[in-house]
C-alpha positions in Angstrom: 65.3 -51.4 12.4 62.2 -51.8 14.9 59.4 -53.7 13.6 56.7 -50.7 13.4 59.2 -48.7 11.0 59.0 -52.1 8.7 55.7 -52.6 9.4 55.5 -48.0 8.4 57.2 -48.6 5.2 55.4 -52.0 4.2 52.6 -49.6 4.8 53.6 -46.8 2.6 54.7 -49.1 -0.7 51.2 -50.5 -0.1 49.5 -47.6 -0.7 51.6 -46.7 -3.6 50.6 -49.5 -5.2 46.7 -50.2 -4.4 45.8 -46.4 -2.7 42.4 -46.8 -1.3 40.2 -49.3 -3.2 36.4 -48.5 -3.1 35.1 -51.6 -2.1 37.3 -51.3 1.3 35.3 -50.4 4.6 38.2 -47.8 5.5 38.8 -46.8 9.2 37.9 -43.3 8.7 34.8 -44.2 7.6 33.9 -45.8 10.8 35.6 -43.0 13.2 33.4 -40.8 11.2 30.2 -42.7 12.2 31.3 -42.5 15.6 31.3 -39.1 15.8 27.8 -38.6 13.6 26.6 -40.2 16.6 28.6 -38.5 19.5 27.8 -35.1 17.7 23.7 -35.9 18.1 24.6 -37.2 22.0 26.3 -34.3 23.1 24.0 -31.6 21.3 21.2 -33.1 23.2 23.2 -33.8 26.7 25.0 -30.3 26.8 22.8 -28.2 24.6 23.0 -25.4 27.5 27.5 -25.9 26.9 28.3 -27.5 23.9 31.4 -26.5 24.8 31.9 -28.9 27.1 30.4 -31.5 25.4 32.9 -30.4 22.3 35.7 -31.7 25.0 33.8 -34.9 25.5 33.4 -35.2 21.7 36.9 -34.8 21.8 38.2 -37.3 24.3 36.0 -40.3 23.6 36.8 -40.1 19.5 40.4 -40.2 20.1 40.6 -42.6 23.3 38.2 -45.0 21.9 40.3 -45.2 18.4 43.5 -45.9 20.5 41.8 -48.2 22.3 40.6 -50.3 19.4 43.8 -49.6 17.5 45.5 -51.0 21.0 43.4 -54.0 21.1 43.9 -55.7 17.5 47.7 -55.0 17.9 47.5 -56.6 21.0 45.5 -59.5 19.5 47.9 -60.3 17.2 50.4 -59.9 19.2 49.9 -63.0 21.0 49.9 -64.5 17.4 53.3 -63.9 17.0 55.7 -61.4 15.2 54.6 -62.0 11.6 51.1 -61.6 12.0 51.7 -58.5 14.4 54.0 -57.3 11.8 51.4 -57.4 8.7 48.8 -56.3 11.0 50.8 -52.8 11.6 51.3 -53.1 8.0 47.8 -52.7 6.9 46.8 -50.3 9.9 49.7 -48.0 8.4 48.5 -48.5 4.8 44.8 -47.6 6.0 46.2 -44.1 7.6 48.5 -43.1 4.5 46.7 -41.4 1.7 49.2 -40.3 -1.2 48.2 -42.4 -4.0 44.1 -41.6 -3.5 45.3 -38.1 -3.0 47.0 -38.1 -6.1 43.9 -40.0 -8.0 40.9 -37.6 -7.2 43.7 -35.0 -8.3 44.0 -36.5 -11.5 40.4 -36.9 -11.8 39.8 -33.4 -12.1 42.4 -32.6 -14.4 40.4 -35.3 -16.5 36.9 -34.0 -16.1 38.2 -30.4 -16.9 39.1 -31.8 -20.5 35.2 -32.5 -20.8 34.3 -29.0 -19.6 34.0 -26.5 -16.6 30.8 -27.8 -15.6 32.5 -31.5 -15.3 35.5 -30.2 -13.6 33.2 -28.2 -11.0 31.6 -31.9 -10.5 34.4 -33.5 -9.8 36.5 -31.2 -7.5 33.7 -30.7 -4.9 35.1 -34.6 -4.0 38.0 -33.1 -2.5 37.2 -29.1 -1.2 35.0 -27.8 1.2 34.5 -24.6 -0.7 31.1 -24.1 -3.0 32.8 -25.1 -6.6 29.2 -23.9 -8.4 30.8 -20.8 -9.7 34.8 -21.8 -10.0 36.2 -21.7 -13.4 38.8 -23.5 -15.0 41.6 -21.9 -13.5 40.0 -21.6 -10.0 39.3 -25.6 -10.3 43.3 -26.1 -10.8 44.0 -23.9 -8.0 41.4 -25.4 -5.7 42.6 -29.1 -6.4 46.4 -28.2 -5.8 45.4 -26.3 -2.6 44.0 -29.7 -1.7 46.8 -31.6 -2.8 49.1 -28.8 -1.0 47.3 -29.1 2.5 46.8 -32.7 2.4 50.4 -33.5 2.3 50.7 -32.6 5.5 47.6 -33.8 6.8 47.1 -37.0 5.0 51.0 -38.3 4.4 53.7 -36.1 6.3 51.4 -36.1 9.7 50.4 -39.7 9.8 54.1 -40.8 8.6 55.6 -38.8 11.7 53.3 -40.0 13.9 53.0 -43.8 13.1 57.5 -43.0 12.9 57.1 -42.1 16.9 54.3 -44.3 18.1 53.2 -46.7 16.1 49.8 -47.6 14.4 48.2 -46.3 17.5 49.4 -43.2 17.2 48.6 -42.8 13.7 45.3 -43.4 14.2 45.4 -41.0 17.1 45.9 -38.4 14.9 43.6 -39.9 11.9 40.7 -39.8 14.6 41.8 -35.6 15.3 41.9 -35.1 11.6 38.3 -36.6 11.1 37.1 -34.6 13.8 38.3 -31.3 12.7 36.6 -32.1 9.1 33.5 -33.1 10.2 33.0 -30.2 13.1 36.1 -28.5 13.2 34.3 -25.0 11.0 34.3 -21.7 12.4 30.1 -21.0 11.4 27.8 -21.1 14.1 26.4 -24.3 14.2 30.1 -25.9 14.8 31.7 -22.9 16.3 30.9 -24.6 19.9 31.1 -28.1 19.3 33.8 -28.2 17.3 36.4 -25.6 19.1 38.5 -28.6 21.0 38.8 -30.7 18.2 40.3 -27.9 15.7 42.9 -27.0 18.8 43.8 -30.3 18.9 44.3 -30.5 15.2 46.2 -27.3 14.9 48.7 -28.8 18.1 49.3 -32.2 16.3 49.8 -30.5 12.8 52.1 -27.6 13.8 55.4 -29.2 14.0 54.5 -31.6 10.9 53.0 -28.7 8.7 56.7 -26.6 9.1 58.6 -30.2 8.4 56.2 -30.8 5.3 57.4 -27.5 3.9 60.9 -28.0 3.8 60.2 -31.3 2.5 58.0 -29.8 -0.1 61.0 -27.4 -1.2 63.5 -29.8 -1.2 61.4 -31.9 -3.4 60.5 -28.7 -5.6 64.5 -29.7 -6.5 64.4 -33.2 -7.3 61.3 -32.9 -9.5 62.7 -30.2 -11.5 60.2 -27.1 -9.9 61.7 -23.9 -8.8 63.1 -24.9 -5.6 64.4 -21.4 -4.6 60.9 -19.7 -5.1 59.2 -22.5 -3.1 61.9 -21.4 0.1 61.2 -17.6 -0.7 57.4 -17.9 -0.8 57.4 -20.3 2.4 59.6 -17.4 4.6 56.9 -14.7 3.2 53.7 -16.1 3.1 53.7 -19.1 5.8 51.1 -16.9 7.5 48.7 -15.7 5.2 45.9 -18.6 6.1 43.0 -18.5 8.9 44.7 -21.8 10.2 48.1 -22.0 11.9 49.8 -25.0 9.3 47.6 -24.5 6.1 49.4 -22.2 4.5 53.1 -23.7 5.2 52.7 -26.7 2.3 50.6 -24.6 0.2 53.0 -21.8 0.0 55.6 -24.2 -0.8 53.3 -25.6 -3.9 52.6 -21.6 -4.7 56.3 -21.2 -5.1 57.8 -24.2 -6.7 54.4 -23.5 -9.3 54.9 -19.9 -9.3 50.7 -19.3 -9.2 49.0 -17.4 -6.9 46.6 -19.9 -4.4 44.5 -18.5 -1.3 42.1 -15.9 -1.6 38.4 -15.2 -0.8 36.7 -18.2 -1.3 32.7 -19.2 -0.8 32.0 -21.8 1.9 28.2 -23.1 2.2 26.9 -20.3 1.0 29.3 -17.8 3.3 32.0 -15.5 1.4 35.2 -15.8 3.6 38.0 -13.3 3.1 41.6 -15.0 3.4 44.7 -13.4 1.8 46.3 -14.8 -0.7 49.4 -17.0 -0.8 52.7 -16.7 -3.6 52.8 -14.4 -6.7 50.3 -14.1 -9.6 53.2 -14.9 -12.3 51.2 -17.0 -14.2 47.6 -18.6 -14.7 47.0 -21.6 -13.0 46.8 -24.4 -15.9 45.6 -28.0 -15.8 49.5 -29.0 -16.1 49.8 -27.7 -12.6 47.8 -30.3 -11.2 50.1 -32.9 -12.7 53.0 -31.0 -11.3 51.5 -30.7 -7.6 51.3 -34.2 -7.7 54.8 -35.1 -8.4 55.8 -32.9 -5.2 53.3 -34.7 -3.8 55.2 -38.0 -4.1 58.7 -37.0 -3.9 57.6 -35.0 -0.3 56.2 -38.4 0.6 59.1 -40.5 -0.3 61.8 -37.8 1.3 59.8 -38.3 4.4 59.8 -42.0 4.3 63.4 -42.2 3.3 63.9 -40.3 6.8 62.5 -42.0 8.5 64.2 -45.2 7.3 67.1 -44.1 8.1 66.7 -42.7 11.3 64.8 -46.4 11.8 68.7 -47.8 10.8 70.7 -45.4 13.0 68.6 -45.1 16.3 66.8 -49.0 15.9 
C-alpha cells in the first residue's frame, strides 16, 4: 500500500479520535485569511472587471496552497520516510472533518433541549441561512441538511482527492471549498467575484457528490435506515437544488430519514425559492439529527474502507 494511503487512513482514525480541537490554528483558517486579503486586492485592482480579478482570486488561492502544501512535504521529505509519513498524516487529518461535523451536529440537538431560542443559537455555527425565525423542526432539518451536504464536501471529497493525489491535492480542493464559502454566493456583491471559484467547486464536487450518494444509501443499510427509500429519493430528487451536487447526499439523508429537507429558505435577509427534496412522511425530530450522524460515519468509513483496498490491490 503506497505511503500517502497510510499516511490517508492515519489521517482519518485521527480525526475520529481528536476532530478539530479549538486551540489548533487549522489550515483553513489561514487559506481563509488569504483570500480576506486577495478579495480587498482585486476589488480595488479590477473594480472596472471583477470578473477577472474573480479568476485571479481563483488561481493564486489554489496555487499558492499547493505550493505550500508542496513545500513542507518536500521538507520533510529530505527527513526521511517516517517524518514524511506523519507529516501526510497530520496534513490529511487537518483536511478531514467527520468528527467536528458530527460535534456541532450534536450541539444543536443539545441546545434544542434548552429551548428554540438556544437551538436557533447554536445552528447558525453551521448554516448560511438566517436561523432568527426557524423552529424546532426547521432547526433539525437545517442541521441534517448540513450534515447531508458536508459529507461530501468535508469527508467524501477530500478522502477522494488526498486517495488520487496526495495531501496536495487535498488541500487543492480544501482551498476551492474555502473559496466558494467565503465568495462563492449568488447576491450581488459576490455574483462577480466569486463566479470562478463556485465553477471550480461545482467541477471538483461533481463526481464526489454522485459517489457520496451511493455511499450514503448503502450505509442507510448498515445503520439500520431505509436503504431502499434513500436509492428511490436519490433517482427522483438528485436535482431539486440551485447547485449541481447539493442535493445528491441530501436526498440520500431525506430518504433513509423519510423527512422532507429543501425548501424556501431566508439568506441575509433575501427569501430564496428552492424546491424541496424527499417526502413529508414525518416531522423532522431531534432523533434525526442523531441518525444523520451515524450515516455520516458509516459513509465516511465505506469510503475509507475503499480506498484501503484499492490502496492493497493497485499499490
Amino acid at each position: 500500500m503506497p505511503d500517502y494511503i497510510i499516511a490517508l487512513i492515519i489521517g482519518y482514525a485521527i480525526d475520529l479520535l481528536l476532530g478539530d480541537p479549538e486551540w489548533l490554528l487549522h489550515p483553513v483558517v489561514l487559506i481563509g485569511r488569504f483570500i480576506s486579503r486577495m478579495e480587498k486586492m482585486v476589488r480595488r485592482r479590477f473594480s472596472r472587471n471583477l470578473r477577472i480579478g474573480a479568476v485571479l482570486l481563483t488561481l493564486s488561492t489554489v496555487g499558492v496552497t499547493c505550493a505550500v502544501t508542496g513545500l513542507i512535504l518536500w521538507v520533510l521529505s529530505r527527513l526521511g520516510r517516517w517524518p514524511l509519513l506523519a507529516g501526510m498524516a497530520l496534513i490529511d487529518w487537518t483536511g478531514i472533518a467527520v468528527t467536528s461535523m458530527a460535534r456541532e451536529a450534536r450541539g444543536v440537538r443539545r441546545a434544542l433541549g434548552d429551548g428554540v431560542e438556544a437551538g436557533r443559537k447554536q445552528v447558525a455555527r453551521i448554516v448560511g441561512r438566517d436561523t432568527q425565525s426557524l423552529d424546532a423542526e426547521e432547526i433539525v432539518k437545517a442541521t441534517v441538511e448540513t450534515v447531508a451536504e458536508n459529507t461530501t464536501d468535508g469527508v467524501i471529497s477530500p478522502l477522494i482527492y488526498a486517495a488520487i493525489g496526495g495531501p496536495v491535492l487535498l488541500y487543492a480542493f480544501k482551498a476551492a471549498s474555502t473559496l466558494d464559502s467565503m465568495v462563492g454566493y449568488l447576491d450581488e456583491k459576490y455574483r462577480d467575484i466569486g463566479w470562478s471559484s463556485a465553477r471550480l467547486d461545482d467541477v471538483l464536487n461533481y463526481i464526489p457528490a454522485r459517489i457520496t450518494a451511493a455511499l450514503m444509501c448503502l450505509a442507510a443499510l448498515i445503520v439500520r435506515l431505509d436503504a431502499r427509500n434513500a436509492l428511490r429519493i436519490v433517482r427522483r430528487d438528485h436535482r431539486n437544488h440551485l447547485s449541481p451536487n447539493c442535493a445528491w447526499s441530501e436526498a440520500a439523508a431525506a430518504g433513509a430519514l423519510h423527512i422532507q429537507l429543501g425548501g424556501t429558505h431566508t439568506y441575509f435577509g433575501k427569501t430564496v425559492v428552492k424546491p424541496t427534496i424527499g417526502d413529508d412522511d414525518i416531522p423532522a425530530a431531534p432523533e434525526d439529527i442523531s441518525r444523520v450522524n451515524r450515516l455520516l460515519y458509516a459513509t465516511a468509513a465505506l469510503a475509507v474502507g475503499a480506498i484501503a483496498l484499492a490502496g492493497i490491490i493497485f499499490g
